[in-house]
C-alpha positions as CSV (number, residue, x, y, z in Angstrom):
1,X,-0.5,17.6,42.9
2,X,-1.8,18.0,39.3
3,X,-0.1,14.9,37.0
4,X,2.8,15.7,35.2
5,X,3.1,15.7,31.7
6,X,4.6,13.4,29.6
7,X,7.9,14.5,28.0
8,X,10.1,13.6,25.1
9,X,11.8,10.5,24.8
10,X,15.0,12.0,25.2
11,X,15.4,13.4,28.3
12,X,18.0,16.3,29.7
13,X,20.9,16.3,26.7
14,X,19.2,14.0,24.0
15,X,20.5,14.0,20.6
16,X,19.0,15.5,17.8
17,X,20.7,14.5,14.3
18,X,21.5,16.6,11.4
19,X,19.0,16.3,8.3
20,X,22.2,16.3,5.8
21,X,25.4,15.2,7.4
22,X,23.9,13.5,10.2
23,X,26.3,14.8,12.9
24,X,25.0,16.2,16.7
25,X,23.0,19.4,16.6
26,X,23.1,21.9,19.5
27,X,21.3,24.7,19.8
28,X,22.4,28.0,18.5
29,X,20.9,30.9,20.6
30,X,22.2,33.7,17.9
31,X,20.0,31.8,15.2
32,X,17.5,30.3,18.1
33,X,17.4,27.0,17.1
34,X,19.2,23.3,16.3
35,X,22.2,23.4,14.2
36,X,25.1,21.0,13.1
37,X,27.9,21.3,14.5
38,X,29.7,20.0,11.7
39,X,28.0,21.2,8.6
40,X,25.8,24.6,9.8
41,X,22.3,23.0,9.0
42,X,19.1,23.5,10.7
43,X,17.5,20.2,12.3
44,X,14.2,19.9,11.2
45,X,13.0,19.7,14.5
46,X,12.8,23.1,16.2
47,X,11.8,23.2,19.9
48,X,10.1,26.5,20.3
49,X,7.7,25.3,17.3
50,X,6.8,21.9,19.3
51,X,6.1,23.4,22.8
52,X,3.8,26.2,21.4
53,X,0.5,24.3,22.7
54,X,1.8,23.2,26.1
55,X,1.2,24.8,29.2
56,X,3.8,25.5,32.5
57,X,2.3,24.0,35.4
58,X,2.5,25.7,38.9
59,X,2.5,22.4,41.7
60,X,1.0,22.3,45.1
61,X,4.0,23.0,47.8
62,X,2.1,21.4,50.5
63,X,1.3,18.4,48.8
64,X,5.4,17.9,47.0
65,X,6.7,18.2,50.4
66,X,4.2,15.3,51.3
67,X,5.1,13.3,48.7
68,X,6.3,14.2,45.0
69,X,5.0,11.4,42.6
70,X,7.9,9.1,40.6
71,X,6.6,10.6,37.2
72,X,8.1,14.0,38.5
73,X,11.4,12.4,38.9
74,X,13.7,11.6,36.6
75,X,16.1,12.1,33.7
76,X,17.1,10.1,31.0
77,X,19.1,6.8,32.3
78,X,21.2,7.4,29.0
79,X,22.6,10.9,31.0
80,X,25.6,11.3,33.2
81,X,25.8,13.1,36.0
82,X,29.3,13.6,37.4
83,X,30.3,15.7,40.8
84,X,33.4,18.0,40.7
85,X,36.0,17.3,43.3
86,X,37.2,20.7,43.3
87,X,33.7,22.9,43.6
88,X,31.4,20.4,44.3
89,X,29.2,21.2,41.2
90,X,27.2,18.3,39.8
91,X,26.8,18.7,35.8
92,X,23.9,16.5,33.9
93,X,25.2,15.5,30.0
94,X,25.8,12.9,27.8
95,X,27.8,9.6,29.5
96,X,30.8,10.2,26.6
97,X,31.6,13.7,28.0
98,X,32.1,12.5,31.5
99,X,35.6,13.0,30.7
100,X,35.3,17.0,30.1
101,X,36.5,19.2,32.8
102,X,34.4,21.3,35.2
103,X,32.5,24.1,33.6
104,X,32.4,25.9,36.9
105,X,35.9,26.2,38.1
106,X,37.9,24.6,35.6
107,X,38.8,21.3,37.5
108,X,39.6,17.9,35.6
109,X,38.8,16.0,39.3
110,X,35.2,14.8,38.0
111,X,34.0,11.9,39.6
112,X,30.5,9.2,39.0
113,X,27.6,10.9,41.1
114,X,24.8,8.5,41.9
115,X,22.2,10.1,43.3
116,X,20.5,8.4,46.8
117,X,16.7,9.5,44.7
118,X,16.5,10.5,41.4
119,X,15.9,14.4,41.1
120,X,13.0,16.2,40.4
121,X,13.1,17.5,36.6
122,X,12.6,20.8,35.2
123,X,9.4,21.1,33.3
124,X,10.3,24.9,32.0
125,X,13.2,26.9,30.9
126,X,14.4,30.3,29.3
127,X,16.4,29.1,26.1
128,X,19.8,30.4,25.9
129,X,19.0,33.8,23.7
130,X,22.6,35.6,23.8
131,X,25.3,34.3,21.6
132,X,29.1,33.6,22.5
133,X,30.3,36.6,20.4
134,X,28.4,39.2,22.3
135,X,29.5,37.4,25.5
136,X,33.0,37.8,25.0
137,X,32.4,41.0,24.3
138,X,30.8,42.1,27.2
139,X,33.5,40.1,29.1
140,X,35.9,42.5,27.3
141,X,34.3,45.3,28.2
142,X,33.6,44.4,31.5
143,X,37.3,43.8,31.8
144,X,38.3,47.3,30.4
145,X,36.1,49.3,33.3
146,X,37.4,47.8,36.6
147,X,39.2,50.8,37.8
148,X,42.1,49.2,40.0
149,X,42.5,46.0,38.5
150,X,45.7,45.0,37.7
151,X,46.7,46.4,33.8
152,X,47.3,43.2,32.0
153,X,44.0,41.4,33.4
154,X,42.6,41.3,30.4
155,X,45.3,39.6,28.6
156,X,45.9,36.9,31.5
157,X,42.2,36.6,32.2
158,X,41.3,35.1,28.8
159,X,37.7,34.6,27.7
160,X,38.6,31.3,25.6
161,X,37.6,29.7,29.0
162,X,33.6,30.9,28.6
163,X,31.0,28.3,29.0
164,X,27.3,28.3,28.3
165,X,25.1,26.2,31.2
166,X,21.9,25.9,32.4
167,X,21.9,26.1,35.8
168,X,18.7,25.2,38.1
169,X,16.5,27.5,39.7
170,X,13.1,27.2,41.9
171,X,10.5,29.5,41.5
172,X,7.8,29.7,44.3
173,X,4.3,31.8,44.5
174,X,2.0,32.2,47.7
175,X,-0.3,34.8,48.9
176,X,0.2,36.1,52.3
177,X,-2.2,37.6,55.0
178,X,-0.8,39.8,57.6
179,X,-1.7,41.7,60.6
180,X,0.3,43.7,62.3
181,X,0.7,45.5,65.9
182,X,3.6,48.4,66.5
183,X,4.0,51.8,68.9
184,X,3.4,54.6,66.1
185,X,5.8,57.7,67.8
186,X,4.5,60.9,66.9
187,X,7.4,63.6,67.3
188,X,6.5,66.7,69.3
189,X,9.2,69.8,70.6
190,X,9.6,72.0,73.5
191,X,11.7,74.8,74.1
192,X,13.8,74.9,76.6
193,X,16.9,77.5,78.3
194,X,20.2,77.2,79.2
195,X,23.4,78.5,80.0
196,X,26.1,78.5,77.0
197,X,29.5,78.0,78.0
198,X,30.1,82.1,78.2
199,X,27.1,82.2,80.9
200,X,24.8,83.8,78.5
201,X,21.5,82.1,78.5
202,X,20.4,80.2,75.4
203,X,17.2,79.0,74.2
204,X,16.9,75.4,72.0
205,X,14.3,73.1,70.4
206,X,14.0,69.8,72.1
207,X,12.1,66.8,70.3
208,X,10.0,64.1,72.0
209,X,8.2,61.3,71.4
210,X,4.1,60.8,71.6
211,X,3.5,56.6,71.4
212,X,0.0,55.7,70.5
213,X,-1.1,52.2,70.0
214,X,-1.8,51.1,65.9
215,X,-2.8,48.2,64.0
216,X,-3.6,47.3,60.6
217,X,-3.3,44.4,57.9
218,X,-2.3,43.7,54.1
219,X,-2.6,41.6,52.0
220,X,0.7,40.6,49.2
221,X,1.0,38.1,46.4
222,X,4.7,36.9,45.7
223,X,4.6,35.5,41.8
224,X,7.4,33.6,41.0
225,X,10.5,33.9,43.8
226,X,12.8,32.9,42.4
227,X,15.6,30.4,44.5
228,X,18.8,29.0,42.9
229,X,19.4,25.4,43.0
230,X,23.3,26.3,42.1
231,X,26.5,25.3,43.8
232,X,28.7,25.5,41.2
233,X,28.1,29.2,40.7
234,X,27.6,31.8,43.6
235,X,24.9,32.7,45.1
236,X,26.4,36.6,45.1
237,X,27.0,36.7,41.6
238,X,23.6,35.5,40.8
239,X,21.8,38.1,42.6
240,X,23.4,40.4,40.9
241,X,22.7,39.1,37.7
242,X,18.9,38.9,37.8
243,X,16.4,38.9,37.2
244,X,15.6,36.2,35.2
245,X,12.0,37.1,33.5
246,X,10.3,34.1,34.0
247,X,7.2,35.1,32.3
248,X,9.1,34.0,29.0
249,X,9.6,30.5,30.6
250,X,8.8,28.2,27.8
251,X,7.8,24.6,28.2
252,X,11.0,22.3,28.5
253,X,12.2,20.5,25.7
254,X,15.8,18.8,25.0
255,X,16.3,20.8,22.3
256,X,16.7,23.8,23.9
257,X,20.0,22.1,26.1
258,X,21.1,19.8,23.1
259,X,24.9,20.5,23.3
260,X,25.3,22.2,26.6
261,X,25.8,21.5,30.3
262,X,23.2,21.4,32.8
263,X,23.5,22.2,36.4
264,X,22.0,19.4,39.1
265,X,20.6,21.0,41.9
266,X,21.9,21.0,45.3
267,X,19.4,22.8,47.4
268,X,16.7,21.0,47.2
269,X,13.0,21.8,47.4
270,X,12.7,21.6,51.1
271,X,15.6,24.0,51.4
272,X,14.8,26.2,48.8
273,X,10.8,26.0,50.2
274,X,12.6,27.4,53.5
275,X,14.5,30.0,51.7
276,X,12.1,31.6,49.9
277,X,9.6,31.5,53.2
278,X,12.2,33.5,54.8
279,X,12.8,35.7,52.3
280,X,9.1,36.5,51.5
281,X,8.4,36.7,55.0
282,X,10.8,39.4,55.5
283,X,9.4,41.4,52.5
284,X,6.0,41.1,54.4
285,X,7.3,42.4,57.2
286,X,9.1,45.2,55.4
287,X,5.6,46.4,54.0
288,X,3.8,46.4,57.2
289,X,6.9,48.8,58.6
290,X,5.6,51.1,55.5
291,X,1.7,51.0,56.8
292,X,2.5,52.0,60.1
293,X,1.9,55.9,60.7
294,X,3.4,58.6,62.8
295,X,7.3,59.4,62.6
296,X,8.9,56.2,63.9
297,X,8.0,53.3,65.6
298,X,8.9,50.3,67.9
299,X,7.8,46.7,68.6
300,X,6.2,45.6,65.2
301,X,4.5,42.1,65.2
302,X,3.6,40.5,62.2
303,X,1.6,37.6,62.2
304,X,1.1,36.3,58.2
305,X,-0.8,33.3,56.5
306,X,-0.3,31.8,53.7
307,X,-2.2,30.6,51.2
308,X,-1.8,28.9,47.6
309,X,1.7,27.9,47.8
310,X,2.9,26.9,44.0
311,X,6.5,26.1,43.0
312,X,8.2,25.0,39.7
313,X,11.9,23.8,39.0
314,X,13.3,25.9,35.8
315,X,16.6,26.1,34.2
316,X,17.9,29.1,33.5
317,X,21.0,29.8,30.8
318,X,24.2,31.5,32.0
319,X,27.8,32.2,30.5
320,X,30.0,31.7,33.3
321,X,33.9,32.3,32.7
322,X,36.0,31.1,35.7
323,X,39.8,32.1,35.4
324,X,43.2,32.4,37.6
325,X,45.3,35.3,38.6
326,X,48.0,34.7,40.6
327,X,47.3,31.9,43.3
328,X,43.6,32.7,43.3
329,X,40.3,31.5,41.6
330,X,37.6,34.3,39.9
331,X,34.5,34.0,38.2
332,X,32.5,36.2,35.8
333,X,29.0,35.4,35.0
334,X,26.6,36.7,32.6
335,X,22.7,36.0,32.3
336,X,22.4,34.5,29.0
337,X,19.0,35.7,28.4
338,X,19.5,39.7,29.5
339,X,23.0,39.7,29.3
340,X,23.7,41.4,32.6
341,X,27.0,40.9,33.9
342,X,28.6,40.4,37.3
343,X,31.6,39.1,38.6
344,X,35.0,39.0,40.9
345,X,38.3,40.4,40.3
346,X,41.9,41.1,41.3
347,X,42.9,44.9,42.9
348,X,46.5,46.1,41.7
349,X,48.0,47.1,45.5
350,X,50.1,49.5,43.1
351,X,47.4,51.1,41.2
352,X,45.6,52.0,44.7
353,X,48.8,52.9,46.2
354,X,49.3,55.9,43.4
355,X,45.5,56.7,44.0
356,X,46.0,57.3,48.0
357,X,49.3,59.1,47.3
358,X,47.7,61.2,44.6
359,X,44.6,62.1,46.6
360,X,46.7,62.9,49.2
361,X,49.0,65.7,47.5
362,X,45.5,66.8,46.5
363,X,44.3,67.4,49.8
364,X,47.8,68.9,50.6
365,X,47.9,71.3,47.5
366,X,44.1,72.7,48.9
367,X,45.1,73.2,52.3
368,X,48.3,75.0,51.0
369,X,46.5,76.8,48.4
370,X,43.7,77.8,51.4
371,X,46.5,79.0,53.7
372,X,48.1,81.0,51.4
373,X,44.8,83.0,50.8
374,X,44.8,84.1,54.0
375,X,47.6,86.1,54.1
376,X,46.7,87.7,50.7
């Protein structure tokens, strides 16, 4: 496995002081860069500007699940990481926080974590780029075209609750070499007679199937797959909220997370290794269905190799608003780099009770209306 590089001093949530006040800056994706939270000033430091001239590294699979080397590992000691009682969620940030509540569900049950090996830590990111303002509007928005929900979710639903977080994602590449076997069916028809039910004789197409042998082979490179490392949010939502564009990863710097929570994973690179095996695999597969000729087909084998398995462990920033309504627990989240939006919601029983009655007397008034015609 190629050495990893050195990074800054400060690692995951390091501080970066204000030139004039000297307060905490954090960074500020509507201005997309460090700024005091006190007294609005630009650090002098700016992240993007000091990872220009380093590279992402893509890491031998084989050899990390082998053995990952200790300089891979690792956050700053001066970090907290705290598990949530309620979601399970474990959040990286400074030690004085550890006393904030849950940015996933909400819950003030945060507890110590200490982890049995130190983590493996992201070398790349994609810097929060969409600012709480436009968030809350989307939220709004988002809010105002759930057909069915109940009519005052957007006033009980709040979006004072929205949180910015990086949450931790695996990427994986690897070329694959298949060959494949299957029964191409070639349809063919006949024409047969027979007797209708009023004894008249009838003719009708009939359709068969021809199976020939085939065979054939492709070849597929999977760039960046990406697998999230996320508990606290789910896995759903996040589907449906990518993709992240992870050719605008930039080189990871504590800048970029100064002043906002960061995700711990909890799949880990075995089990996200596993997952995106799978998932490739079955996308493999999928293709080789395509190559196959004729109409149809039965009893594809696919045999596949691989070959130049990479992976890398990113962050990736999302707004995630959890809220309650009545006795249950929903969240929104929102890609803070695209701004697409997914989440969960509450029906109004009355709302689709009107619908159903209304559609209904439609289908009622048609049939009437129908009826009516005929005796005109």
């Amino acid at each position: 496995m190629p050495p990893v590089p050195p990074t800054s001093e400060r690692q995951a949530q390091g501080k970066f002081h204000c030139p004039a006040c000297g307060g905490e800056t954090t960074w500020d994706p509507s201005t997309k860069t460090l700024v005091c939270a006190y007294c609005a000033t630009p650090a002098s430091e700016h992240p993007e500007a000091l990872v220009q001239k380093q590279t992402i590294l893509e890491h031998d699979l084989a050899e990390a699940l082998e053995q990952l080397p200790d300089s891979a590992r690792g956050w700053n000691p001066k970090a907290s990481s705290v598990r949530c009682q309620s979601c399970n969620a474990i959040s990286v940030f400074e030690a004085e926080q550890a006393g904030k509540r849950c940015d996933f569900c909400g819950s003030s049950a945060l507890v110590p974590y200490q982890e049995l090996q130190q983590s493996i830590r992201p070398e790349s990111l994609l810097p929060l780029r969409i600012a709480e303002s436009q968030i809350r509007e989307s939220i709004r928005k988002w809010y105002s075209e759930r057909w069915f929900a109940p009519s005052n979710l957007g006033q009980q639903a709040l979006t004072d609750t929205v949180h910015g977080v990086y949450l931790p994602y695996w990427t994986f590449d690897a070329h694959a070499a298949a060959h494949w076997t299957a029964l191409s069916g070639y349809y063919y028809y006949t024409t047969e007679s027979y007797t209708d039910s009023n004894g008249r004789s009838q003719t009708r197409q009939v359709r068969h199937t021809r199976w020939v042998p085939s065979s054939g082979s492709l070849a597929h490179f999977f760039d960046d797959e990406l697998v999230p490392g996320s508990k606290g949010v789910k896995s759903d939502l996040l589907r449906k909220i990518e993709p992240f564009p992870t050719a605008e990863l930039v080189p990871y710097h504590d800048g970029f997370v100064a002043g906002w929570t960061v995700e711990r994973y909890q799949i880990d690179l075995v089990g996200a290794a596993t997952a995106a095996r799978q998932d490739m695999a079955d996308q493999v597969r999928s293709l080789c269905a395509r190559e196959v000729p004729g109409d149809t087909h039965m009893n594809l084998q696919v045999s596949i190799q691989w070959s130049g398995q990479t992976f890398k462990h990113i962050l990736v920033p999302v707004w995630l608003l959890t809220y309650d309504y009545g006795r249950k627990s929903y969240q929104v989240v929102i890609n803070g780099y695209t701004g697409n939006i997914a989440g969960e919601r509450p029906y109004s029983v009355l709302k689709i009770f009107f619908a159903v009655l209304a559609m209904v007397a439609f289908m009622a008034a048609v049939a009437w209306y129908a009826e009516n015609q005929k005796y005109r």
